[in-house]
N, C-alpha and C positions, 0 to 999 in steps of 0.2 A: 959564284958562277954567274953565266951572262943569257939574260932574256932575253931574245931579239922580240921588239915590239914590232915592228915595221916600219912607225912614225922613229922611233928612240929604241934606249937600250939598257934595261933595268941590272944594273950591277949590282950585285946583292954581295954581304959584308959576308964575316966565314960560318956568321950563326942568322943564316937567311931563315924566316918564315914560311912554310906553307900552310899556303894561306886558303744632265738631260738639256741640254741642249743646241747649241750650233757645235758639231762635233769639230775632231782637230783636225786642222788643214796644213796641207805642203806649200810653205811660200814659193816663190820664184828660183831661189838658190837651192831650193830643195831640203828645207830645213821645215821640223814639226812646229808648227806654234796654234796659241790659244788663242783662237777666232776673236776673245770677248774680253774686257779687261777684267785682271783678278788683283785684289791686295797683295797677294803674294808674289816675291820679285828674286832673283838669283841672280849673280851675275858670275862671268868666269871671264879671267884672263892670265894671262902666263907674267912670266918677272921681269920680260922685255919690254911691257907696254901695259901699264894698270891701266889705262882707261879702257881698253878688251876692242878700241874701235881700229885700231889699225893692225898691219899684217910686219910685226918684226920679224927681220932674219935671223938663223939660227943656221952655224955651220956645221958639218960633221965632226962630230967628236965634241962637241959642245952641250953645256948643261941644260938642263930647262926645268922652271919649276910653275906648276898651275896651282893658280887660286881658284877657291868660288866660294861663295857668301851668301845667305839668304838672308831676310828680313822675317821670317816667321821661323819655328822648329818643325824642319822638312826633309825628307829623302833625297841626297842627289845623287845623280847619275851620271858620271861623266863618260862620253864616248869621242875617241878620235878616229878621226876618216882622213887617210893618206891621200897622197895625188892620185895612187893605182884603184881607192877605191877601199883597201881593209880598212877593215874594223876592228881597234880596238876598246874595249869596256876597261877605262882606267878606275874607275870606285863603280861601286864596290870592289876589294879585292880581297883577297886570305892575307896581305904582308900586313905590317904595324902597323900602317897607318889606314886599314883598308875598309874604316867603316864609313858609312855615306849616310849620317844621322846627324845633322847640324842643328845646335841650337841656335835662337832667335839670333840676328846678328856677329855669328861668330863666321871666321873668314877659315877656309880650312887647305892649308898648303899640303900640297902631296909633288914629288917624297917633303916632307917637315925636316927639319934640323936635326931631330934625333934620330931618323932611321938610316936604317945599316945600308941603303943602296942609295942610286944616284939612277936620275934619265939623261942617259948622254944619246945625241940626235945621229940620226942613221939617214941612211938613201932610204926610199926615194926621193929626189929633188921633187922641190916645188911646194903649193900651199898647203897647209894642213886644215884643215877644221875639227877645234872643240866643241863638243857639243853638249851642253848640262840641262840637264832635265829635275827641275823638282816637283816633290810632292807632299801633300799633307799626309799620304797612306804610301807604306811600304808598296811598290811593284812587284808583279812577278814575272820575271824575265827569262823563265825556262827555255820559253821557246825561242827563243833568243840569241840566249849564254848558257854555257855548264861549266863549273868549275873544275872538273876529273880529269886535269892535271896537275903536276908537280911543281909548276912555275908560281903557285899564286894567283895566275889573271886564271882567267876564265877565256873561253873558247868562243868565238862568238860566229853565228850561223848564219850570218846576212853579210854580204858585200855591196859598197855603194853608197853614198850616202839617200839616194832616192829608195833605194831598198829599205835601209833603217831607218827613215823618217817615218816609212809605208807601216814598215812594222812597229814602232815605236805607236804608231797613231792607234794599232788595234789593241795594245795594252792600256792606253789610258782614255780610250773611249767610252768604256764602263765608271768610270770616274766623274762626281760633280764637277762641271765647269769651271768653278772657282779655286779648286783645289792642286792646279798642278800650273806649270810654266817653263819655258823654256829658255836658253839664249845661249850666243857662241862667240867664239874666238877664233883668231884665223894667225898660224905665224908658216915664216916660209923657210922651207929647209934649199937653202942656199951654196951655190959653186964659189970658192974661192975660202980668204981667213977673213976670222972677222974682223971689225971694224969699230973704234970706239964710237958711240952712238953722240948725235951734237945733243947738247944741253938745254931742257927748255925754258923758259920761261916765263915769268907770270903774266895775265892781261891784265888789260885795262877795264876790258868788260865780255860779258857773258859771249862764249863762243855760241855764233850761230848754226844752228843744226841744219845737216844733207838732209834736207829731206826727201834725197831721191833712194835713200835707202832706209828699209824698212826698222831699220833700230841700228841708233846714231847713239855715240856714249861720249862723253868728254871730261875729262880729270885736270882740273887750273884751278891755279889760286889767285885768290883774289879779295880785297878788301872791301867784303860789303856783305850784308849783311842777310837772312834766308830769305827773308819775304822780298827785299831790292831782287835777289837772283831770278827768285820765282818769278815777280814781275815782270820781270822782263823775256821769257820765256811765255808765260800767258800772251805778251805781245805777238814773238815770236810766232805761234803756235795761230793767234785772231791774222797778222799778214798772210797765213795759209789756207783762211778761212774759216778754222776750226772756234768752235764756242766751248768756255769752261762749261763742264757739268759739274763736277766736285770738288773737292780738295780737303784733304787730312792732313794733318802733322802732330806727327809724334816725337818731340822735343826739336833735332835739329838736322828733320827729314820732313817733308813733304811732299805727296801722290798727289797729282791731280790729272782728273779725265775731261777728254774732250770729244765733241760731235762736230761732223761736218757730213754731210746729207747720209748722214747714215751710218759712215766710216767713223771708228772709233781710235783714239789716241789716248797715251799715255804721257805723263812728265813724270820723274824721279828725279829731286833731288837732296842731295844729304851732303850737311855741312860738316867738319870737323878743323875749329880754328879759321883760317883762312884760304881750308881745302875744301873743295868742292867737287862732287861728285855728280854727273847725270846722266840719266836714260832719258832717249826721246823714242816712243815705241809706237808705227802706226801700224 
């Protein structure tokens, strides 16, 4: 049978399943995030575009598959917000794949290779936004979502994305500061066929991050080595004004925070081979 999502279109195989301190603020886009930096870090992005910072097109009747990943064993949340504004609550859900319990560094594809359905992309035209929310303590999102349907997803009771940031912010307000986080992905459901995408290529040296927007991500490879990367980032990061405060690494990842009068930043970056991964988060 066939789920209309609004964003997409859940095709299901013949043996479907049913299934205390600075509080949280709405940034500019209208997206929840954590005022303060935390160790704990998520990322989400769809199969069009791993680095999660650009907006691939996606046509009707086209597939689409989303990541997201933590660095700690945490709760995620994934929610998509169409052009018109619905809401849907993509994890947790009742199908196969529908638990939102990720251990440390593990990447979690939904639909995965083994389940019985598919997301094929629907109207409405235009940008989509995902939006993943982790936590170190399960949520309770009654008020929210209900699952008392047939389909699997759950019903969700807010429209808008400034609605669900609104509401989002008073479920994890009761929550330690340190223990939840957010972040999102944007692709566009697009007029016309698709198109095969041009091919990228390796740099020479560390892409320089937009810092006119509030978390910049970039995915290149490159021959050199964690700490050269980092480096060069700490630069990046002091041309802006910003002073390191910290820096951790755990094998072949590195956090480090920064101040500038006040305003707090982020670096993430994580190597594998001569892949490299990073978040710049102010």
């Amino acid at each position: 049978m066939k789920k209309t999502m609004t964003f997409l279109t859940a095709v299901l195989g013949a043996t479907a399943l049913t299934t205390a301190a600075a509080g949280p603020q709405l940034s500019a886009q209208s997206i929840i995030v954590n005022p303060i930096p935390t160790p704990l870090t998520v990322q989400v992005w769809t199969d069009r575009d791993t680095s999660g910072a650009r907006t691939p097109n996606y046509y009707v009747n086209d597939k689409i598959r989303l990541f997201t990943k933590t660095n700690e064993n945490a709760y995620v949340y994934l929610f998509n917000v169409d052009p018109n504004g619905k809401v849907d609550l993509i994890l947790p859900n009742n199908l196969q794949s529908g638990g939102n319990y990720l251990r440390a560094g593990e990447t979690r594809v939904f639909p995965s290779a083994s389940d019985n359905f598919t997301f094929d992309i629907a109207a409405p035209y235009g940008v989509n936004k995902v939006l993943a929310l982790a936590s170190r303590t399960q949520l309770n999102l009654n008020q929210l979502a209900n699952f008392q349907t047939q389909s699997g997803f759950a019903n969700v009771n807010v429209s808008g994305q400034n609605n669900l940031a609104q509401a989002l912010s008073i479920v994890v307000n009761p929550l330690p500061q340190n223990t939840w986080i957010t972040d999102t992905a944007l692709y566009n459901v697009a007029r016309g066929s698709a198109q095969t995408p041009a091919p990228s290529n390796p740099v020479s040296t560390a892409p320089r991050p937009n810092f006119n927007l509030a978390v910049w991500r970039a995915n290149f490879n490159l021959n050199a080595t964690l700490d050269n990367v980092h480096a060069q980032y700490v630069r990046y990061m002091g041309n802006q004004g910003y002073s390191l405060t910290s820096t951790s690494r755990n094998g072949e990842r590195m956090y480090s925070t920064f101040k500038r009068n006040g305003q707090s930043a982020s670096v993430l970056i994580e190597k594998n081979g001569i892949y490299f991964s990073v978040k710049v988060a102010q």
